[in-house]
N, C-alpha and C positions, 0 to 999 in steps of 0.2 A: 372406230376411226381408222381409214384406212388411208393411210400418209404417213411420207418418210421424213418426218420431218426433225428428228432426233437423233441425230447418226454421229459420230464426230467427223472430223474433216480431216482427210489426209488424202487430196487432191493434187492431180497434175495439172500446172495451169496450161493452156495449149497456144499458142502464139501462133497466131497465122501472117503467113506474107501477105500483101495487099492482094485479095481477090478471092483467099484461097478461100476453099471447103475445107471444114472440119469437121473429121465424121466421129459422130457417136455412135450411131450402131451398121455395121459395116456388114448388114446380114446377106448381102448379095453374095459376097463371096465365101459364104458360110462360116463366118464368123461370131460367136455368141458370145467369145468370151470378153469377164470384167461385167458381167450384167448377172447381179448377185439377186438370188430370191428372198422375199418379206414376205413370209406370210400372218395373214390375217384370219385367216378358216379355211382349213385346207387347204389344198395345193389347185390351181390353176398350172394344167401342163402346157409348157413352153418347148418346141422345139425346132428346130430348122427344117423344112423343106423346100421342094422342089418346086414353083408354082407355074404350072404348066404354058399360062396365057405369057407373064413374063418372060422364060424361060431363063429366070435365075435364081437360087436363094430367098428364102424369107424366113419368118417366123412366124407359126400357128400355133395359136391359145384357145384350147379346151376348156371349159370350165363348167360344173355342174354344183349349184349351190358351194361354190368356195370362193374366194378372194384371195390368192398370190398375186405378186407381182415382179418385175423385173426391174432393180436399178442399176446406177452404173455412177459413179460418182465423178465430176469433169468441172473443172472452173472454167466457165465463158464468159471472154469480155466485149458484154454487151454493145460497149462504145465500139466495138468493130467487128463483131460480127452479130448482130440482134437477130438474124430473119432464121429461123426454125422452119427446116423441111423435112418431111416425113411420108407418108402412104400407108393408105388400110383399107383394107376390107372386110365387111362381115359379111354371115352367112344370112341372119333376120335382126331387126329389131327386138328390144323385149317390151312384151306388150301387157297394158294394167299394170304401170306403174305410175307412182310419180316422183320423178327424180328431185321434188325440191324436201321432201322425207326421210326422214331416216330409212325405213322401208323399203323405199324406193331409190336409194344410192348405191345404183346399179348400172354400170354401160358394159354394152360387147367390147369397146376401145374405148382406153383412152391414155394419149401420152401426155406427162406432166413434165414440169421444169420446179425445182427447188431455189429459193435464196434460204438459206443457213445463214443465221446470225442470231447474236443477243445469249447471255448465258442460258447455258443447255438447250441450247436450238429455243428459247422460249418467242422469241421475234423471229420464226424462222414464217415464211410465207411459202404457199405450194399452188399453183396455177395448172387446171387441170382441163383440156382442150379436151372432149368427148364428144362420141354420136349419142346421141339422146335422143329417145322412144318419146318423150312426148314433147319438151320444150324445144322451140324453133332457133333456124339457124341463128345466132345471131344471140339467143338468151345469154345471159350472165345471171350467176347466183350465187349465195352466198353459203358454201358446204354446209347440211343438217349437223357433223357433227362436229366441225371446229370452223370460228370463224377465220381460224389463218388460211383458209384454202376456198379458193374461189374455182366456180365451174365454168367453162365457156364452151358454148354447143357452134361447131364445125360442121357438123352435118346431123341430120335429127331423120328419125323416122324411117320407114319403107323405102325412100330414093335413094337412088344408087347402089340399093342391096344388091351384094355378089357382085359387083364391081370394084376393080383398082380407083380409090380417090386420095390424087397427091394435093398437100397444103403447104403453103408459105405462111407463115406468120411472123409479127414484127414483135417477140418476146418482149423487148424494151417498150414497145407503146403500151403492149397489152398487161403487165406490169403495171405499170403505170396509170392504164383504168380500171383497172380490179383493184388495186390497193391504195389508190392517190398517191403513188413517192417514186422517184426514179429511181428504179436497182442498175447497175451496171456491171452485174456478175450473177450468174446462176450457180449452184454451186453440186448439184445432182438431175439426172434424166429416168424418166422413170417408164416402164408403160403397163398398163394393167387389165384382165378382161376378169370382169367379178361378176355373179349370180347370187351372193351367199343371202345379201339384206330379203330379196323378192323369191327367192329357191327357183331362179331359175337357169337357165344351160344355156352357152353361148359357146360356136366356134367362129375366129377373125385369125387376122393375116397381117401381120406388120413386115412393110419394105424399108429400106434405108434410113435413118435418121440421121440429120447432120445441121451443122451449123454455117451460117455464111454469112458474106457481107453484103448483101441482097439478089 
């Protein structure tokens, strides 16, 4: 099971003035720190470069039959800032799988949001935005190997490969249709590029992540 969903909480909560961006990962300006590794089978290497097309800052995940990932722990409040933006790119899809399998719970990207709650994280829920090799844009499912974590595919398949694709999402709505309940806090950011379930090798590109009020 590859989710952070047990951590204890000693969060900063981040208060924005009306408008603002709040950034979680600030990787343009070569910043990584506070984005702590979980690994799950081996190490997915993460590190910052240079990406030529943008010409600023990112971070690129190697991975070859492993599963690390990168979180970063931040209280967001949903009632004022819900909308999740981000950017990625992979190098290929992974192909012969299927992501609704244990087997197959496998993406080049993907970044998640935590709500923490209920003792020992036991109600805690994890909401996971991925590009998926075979289910289409738009699928939602329910994780092979816990039900507190739901998947939601942003981009699927061969399009867009090796291209920058930026995302807005409304964390609060989509919460809200993955688990029927309204959360109005997130309480961890996560993002992960894994191979270990399917053995196989992916390199991606994660730009900026931040929080706003649309």
């Amino acid at each position: 099971m590859k989710y952070f969903l047990l951590f204890p909480i000693f969060l900063a909560l981040s208060s924005p003035t009306l408008g603002q961006s709040i950034p979680v990962g600030a990787f343009s300006s070569g910043d990584f720190s506070g984005w702590t590794e979980k690994s799950f089978k081996g190490h997915t290497i993460y590190e910052v470069v240079k990406d030529q097309e943008l010409r600023k800052s990112v971070v690129r995940a190697q991975t070859q039959d492993a599963a690390s990932g990168r979180f970063k722990k931040i209280t967001i409040d949903l009632s004022r800032t819900p909308i999740l933006n981000w950017s990625w790119k992979i190098e290929k899809p992974y192909t012969g799988i299927d992501e609704n399998t244990k087997a197959g719970d496998d993406f080049p990207v993907r970044v998640y949001v935590v709500v923490e709650r209920g003792f020992l994280g036991l109600s805690t829920k994890a909401l996971n935005y991925v590009w998926a090799s075979k289910n289409l844009i738009g699928a939602s499912w329910s994780n092979p190997f816990t039900s507190q974590a739901r998947m939601l595919a942003v981009n699927s398949g061969a399009a867009d490969t090796g291209t920058w694709v930026a995302h807005k999402r409304n964390v609060r709505d989509d919460l809200k249709a993955a688990f029927g309940e309204d959360f109005t806090e997130i309480h961890l950011v996560a993002i992960m590029t894994d191979g270990d379930n399917s053995g196989q090798q992916a390199r991606a590109w994660y730009g900026d992540i931040s929080f706003s009020e649309k």
